[in-house]
N, C-alpha and C positions, 0 to 999 in steps of 0.2 A: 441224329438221335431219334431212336422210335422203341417203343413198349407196347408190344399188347395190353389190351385195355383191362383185360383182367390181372395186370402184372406189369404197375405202374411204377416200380421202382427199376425192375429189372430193363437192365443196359440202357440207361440213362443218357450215355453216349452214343448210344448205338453207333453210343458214346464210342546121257546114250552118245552118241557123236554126235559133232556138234560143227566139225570143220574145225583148223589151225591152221596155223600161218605156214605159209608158199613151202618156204626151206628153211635151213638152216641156217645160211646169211641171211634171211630175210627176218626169220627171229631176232638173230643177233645185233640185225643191226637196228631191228623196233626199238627191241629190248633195251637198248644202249641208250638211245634216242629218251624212249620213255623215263629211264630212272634217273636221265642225267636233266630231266624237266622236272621231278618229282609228281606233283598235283597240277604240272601244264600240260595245255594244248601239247599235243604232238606236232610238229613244226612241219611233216607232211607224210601222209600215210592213205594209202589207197586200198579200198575193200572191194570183194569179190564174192559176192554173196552168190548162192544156186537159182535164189527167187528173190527181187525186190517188189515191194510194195511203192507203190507211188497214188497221188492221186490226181485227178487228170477233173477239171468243172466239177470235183465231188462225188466222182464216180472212182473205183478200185482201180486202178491198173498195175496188173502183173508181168513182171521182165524177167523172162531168162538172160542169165552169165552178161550184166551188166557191170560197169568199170566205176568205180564214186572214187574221185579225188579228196582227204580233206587236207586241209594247211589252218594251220592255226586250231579256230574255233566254228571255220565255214566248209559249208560242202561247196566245192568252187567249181565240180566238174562230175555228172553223168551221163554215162555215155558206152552206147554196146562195142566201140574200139579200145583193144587194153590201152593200159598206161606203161609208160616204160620202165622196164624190172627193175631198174636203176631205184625205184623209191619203196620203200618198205610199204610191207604190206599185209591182212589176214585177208588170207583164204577162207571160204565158209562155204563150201560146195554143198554144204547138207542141211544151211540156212537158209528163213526167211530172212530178209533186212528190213526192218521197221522203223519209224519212226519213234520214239522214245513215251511211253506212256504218260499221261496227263493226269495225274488223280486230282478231281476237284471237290477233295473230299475226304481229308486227314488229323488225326489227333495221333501224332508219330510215337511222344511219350507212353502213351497210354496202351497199344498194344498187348504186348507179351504180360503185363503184370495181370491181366484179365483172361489171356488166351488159355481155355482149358478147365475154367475154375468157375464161369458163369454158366455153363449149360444145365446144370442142375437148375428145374423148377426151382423160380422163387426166388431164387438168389438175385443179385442184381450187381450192375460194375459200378456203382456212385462208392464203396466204399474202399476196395482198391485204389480207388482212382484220387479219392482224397488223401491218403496214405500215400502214395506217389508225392503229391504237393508237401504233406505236414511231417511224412519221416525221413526222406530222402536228402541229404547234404546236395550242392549243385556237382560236385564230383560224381555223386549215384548217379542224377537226372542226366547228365552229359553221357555216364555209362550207358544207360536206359535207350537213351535216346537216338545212341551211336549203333546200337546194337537194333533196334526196328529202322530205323531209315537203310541200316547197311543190309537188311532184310528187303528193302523195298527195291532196293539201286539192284539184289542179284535177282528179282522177278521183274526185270524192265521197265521199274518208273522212274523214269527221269525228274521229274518235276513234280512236286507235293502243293497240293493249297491246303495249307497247316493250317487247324486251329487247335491250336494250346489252349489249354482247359487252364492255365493261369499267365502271368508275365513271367515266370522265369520259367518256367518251359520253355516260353516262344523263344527269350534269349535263350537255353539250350539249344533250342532245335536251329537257331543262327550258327550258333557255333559251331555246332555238330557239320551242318549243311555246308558250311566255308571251307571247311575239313575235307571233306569229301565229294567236295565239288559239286553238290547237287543242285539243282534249280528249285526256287523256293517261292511260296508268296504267304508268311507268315501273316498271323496276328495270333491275339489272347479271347480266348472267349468271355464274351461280357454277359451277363455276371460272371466271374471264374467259377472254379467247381467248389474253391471253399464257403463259398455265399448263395449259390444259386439253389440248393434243396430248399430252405424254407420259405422262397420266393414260389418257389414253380408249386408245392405243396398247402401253402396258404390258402383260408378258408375264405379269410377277409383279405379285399383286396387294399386297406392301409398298409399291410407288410410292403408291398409294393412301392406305392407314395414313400412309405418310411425308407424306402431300400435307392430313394433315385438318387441323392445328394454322392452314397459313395460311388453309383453305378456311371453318373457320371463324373466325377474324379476318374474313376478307372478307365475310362474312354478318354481322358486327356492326357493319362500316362502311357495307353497305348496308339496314341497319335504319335508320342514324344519317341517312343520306342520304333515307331514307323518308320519318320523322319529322320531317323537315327540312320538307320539302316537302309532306307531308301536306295537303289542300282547299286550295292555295296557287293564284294562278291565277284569283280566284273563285271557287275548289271546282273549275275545270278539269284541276288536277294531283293524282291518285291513285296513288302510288306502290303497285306489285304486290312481293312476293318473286318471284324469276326463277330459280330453279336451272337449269341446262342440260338434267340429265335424271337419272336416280334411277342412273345406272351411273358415275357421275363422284362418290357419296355415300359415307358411310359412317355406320353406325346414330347417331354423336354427331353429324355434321352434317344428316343429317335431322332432329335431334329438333332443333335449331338454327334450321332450315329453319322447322317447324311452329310453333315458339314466337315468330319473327320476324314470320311472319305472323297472327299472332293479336292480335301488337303493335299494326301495324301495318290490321287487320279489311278487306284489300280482294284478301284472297285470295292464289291460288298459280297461275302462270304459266309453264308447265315443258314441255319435248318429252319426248312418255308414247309410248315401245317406236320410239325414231324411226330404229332403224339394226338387222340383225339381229344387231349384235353385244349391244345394251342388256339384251335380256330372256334373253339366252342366260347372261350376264354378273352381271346379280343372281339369277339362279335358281340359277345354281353355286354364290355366294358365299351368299345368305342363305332358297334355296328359296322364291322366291317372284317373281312375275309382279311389273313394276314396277309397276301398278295395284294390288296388294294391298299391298305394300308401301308404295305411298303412303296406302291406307287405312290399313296398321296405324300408320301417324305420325301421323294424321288428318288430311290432306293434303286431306279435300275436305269439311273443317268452315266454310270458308267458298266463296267462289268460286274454280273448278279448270278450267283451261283448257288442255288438252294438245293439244300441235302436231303434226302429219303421222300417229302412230299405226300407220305402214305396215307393223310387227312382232310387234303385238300379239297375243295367245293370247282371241280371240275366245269362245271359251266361257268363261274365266276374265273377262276383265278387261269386257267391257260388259255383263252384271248388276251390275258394280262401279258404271261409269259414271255407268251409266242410275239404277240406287238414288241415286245424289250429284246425280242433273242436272248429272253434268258437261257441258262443251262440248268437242267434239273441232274444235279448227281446221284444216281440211282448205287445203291450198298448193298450189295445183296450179303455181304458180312453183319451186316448192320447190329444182330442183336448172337451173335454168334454162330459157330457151328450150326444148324437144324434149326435158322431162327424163322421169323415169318415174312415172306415175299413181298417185294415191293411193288407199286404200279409201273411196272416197265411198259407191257403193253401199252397198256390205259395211255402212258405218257407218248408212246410213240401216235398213238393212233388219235389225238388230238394234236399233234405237228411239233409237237415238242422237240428239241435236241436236247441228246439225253449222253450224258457222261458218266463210265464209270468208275466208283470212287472209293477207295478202301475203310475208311471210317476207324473203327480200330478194330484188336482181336485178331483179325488175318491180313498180316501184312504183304501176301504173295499175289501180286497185279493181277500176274496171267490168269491166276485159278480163279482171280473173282473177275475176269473177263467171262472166264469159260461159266462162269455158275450163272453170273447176268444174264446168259444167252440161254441154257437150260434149266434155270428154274423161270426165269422169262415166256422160255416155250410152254411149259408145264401150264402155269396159269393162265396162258393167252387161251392152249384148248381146254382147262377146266372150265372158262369163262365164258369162252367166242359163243354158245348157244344160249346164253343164259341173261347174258348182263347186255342193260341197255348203253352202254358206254361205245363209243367208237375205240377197237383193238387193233393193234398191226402186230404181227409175231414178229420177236428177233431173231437176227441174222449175226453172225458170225460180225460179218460186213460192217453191220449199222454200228456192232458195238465199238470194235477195232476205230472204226470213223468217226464215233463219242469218245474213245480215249485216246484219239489226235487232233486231226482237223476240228473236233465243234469247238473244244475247249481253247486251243490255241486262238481260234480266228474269233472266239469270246472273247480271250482274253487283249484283242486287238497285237496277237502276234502271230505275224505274218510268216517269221521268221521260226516258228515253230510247228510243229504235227503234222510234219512234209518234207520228203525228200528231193530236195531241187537244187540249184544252182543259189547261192546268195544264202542259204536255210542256217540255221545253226546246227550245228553235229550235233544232235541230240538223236544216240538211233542202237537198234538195240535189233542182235543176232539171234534168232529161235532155232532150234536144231528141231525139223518137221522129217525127218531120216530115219531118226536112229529107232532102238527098242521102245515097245512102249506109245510109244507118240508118232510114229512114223512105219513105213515096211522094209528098212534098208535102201531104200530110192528117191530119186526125189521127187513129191508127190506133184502126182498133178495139179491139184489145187490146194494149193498148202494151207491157205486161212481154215480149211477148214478139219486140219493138223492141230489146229490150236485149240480144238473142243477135246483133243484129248493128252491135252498139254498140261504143264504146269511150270512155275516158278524154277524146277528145278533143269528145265531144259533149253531155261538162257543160256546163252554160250556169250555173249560179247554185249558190253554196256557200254557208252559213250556220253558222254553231256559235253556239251560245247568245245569235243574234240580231246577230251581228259578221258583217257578210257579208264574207267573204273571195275569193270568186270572183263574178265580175259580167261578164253574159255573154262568159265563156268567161277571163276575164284575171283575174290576180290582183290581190286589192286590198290585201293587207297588208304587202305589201312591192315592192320594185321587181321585177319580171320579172329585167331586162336583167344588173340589177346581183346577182341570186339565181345567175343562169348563169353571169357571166362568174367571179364567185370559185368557185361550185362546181368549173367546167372548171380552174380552177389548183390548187386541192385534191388534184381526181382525176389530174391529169396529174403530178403530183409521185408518187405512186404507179407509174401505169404508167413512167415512165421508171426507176425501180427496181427493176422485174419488169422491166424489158427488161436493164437490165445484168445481170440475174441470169441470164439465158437464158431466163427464165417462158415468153416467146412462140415460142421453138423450140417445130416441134410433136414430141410423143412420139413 
């Protein structure tokens, strides 16, 4: 969540060819394969991508016309000799192959009902986003929600770290995510979005005090709803604790906060200094930078993934970080369309690992990979002669390597953000060839195909061997029938921001 300081309400959330399969038998008999598993593993299936991506100590490594076996839910075999034609296969001769996107950094619900309708000055998403919660039946919210995660799955993120703006979002975004086989680490945001404006707004800080008794109940229903759901999914559903951000707490619901996640061992998921009112706010009330105060809770005893950062006291709080290996999810979506940049540099250039993370409003991976890196670039040289800060510009490289490798090996999975022997199929086709994104060949150095990519030129999705996108369409649920309820969802919303006046402009 991040706002301009003069525009303290607005997004409170901040809130071509592509390559196909071998033949004709070779379709046939995927195909066969595929539908008579429904939403399983494919039982065994070999890719043949033009370029894979692998990482080698941390470093990029690119392979031409390599061979990846999968069975089941595992990559059990890469390797530059084919496999034998005997086993079904897709071809992707005019693919990257990657590893499967990591957003550590999601509000899946909230999306589309914002997308398009906040970029006017002045406006802001806290009231959509309640109307989401107060008008919507759990039928709408399943719609809603089926419809942006199936947005997410066709621009190559495999894996979401949800935070639901209330508890029955997150159980929608459960449901939905079981559905369609996506890899998950839910929670609810504490306070939810129906309670947290006259928190965060308060002049006096008794609203606070007055607000901890239900703040934590709501932290003991979202333990309960953790532990619920806990490896549930195949081990695809890991429930996070999600707190909003450390100026919405108080010293008994952090300790609340630390002890639920310790319950529950899959970490803490929280927007660290994301407004300049957050750190100005607990420095008055408890002397202390939100970063240290999440240390003194021990807030980064296990995995800690703080969103936007855009307020932070830089000398203070990333020696905190960088000691935790935290991940800083940088959104460059953050406050919409044309919103305003985040510290990417900054972040890289004090050692940070830096993940990129959708937030909400644009749910398309690639495009907010490619934006991280050039609006990244943008501010690194508006800044590099000016600002006392230590900068490093981004690279294609770093980012791609923030939306696998940091986050996965955050998240102490090994078995994730890497193409290897033992991995889990999580891995995702770009078509760097065709119109547009590519020159008809395969490029020399494809990662860097992907700055002028987008969402729309995934060709193939996988998560733990369930292919869910096959060139370019989605296979785990109906397209047609994902849109047409989504649109009744969302438009149940806007026609109650229009009665309201929402769409007068300021």
């Amino acid at each position: 969540m991040s706002a301009p300081e003069n525009m303290p309400r607005r997004n409170l959330l901040a809130l071509g060819a592509g390559g196909g399969l071998l033949s004709k038998a070779s379709l046939h008999s995927f195909s066969e394969a595929h539908a008579a598993a429904g939403n399983e593993p494919v039982s065994e299936m070999a890719l043949e991508p033009g370029w894979l991506l692998r990482w080698q100590d941390g470093e990029a490594l690119l392979e031409r016309d390599m061979h990846i076996l999968i069975r089941h839910d595992r990559i059990v075999a890469v390797q530059d000799k084919p496999l034998p034609t005997s086993i079904p296969r897709l071809k992707m001769d005019n693919c990257l192959l990657m590893p499967g996107f990591i957003s550590g950094h999601t509000h899946v619900c909230s999306g589309t009902p914002t997308r398009g309708i906040i970029e006017t000055p002045g406006r802001g998403d806290v009231r959509p986003l309640e109307l989401v919660e107060t008008l919507l039946d759990d039928d709408d919210l399943d719609a809603l929600t089926e419809f942006n995660l199936a947005e997410l799955l066709l621009s190559g993120c495999t894996t979401q770290l949800e935070m639901s703006t209330t508890l029955r979002q997150a159980e929608s975004y459960v449901r939905v995510a079981k559905r369609l086989s996506a890899r998950g680490y839910p929670g609810a945001m504490i306070p939810n979005i129906t309670r947290v404006m006259p928190i965060k707004t308060a002049q006096d800080d008794r609203v606070l005090t007055d607000a901890e008794p239900e703040t934590l109940a709501e932290i003991e229903r979202y333990l309960k709803f953790g532990l619920r759901h806990q490896n549930t999914s195949d081990g695809r559903i890991r429930p996070m604790i999600s707190p909003l951000g450390c100026d919405t707490q108080t010293p008994a619901t952090m300790r609340a906060i630390a002890s639920a996640a310790q319950q529950l061992g899959t970490g803490i998921h929280i927007h660290l200094a994301y407004t300049p009112q957050e750190n100005s706010n607990v420095r008055r009330r408890w002397n202390r930078t939100s970063a240290q105060w999440c240390e003194d809770y021990g807030f980064f005893e296990g995995p800690f993934f703080g969103a936007h950062f855009s307020h932070g006291d830089w000398a203070i709080d990333a020696p905190i970080l960088r000691r935790h290996g935290a991940i800083y999810s940088h959104c460059p979506s953050v406050s919409g369309a044309g919103g305003p940049t985040q510290p990417y540099p900054e972040a890289l250039g004090h050692g940070l690992k830096v993940n990129v993370g959708i937030d909400t409003h644009s749910n398309d991976y690639l495009e907010n990979l490619k934006l991280a890196v050039i609006l990244g670039q943008a501010r690194y040289h508006l800044l590099k002669d000016v600002s006392d800060l230590p900068l490093q510009e981004p690279t294609i490289t770093e980012a791609v390597r923030g939306a696998t490798l940091y986050p996965a090996d955050a998240l102490g999975r090994h078995d994730l953000g890497r193409i290897e022997e033992g991995a889990l199929a999580d891995l995702i086709a770009i078509d760097v060839s065709g119109f547009l994104v590519g020159s008809g060949a395969l490029p020399p150095e494809p990662l860097h195909n992907l700055l002028y990519s987008s969402g729309r030129f995934v060709r193939h999705v996988m998560t733990g061997g369930v292919v869910q996108v096959r060139d370019g369409r989605l296979e785990v649920a109906d397209s047609k029938r994902v849109m047409q309820q989504g649109a009744k969802a969302v438009e149940k919303i806007w026609a109650a921001l229009e009665a309201e006046g929402f769409f007068v402009s300021p």
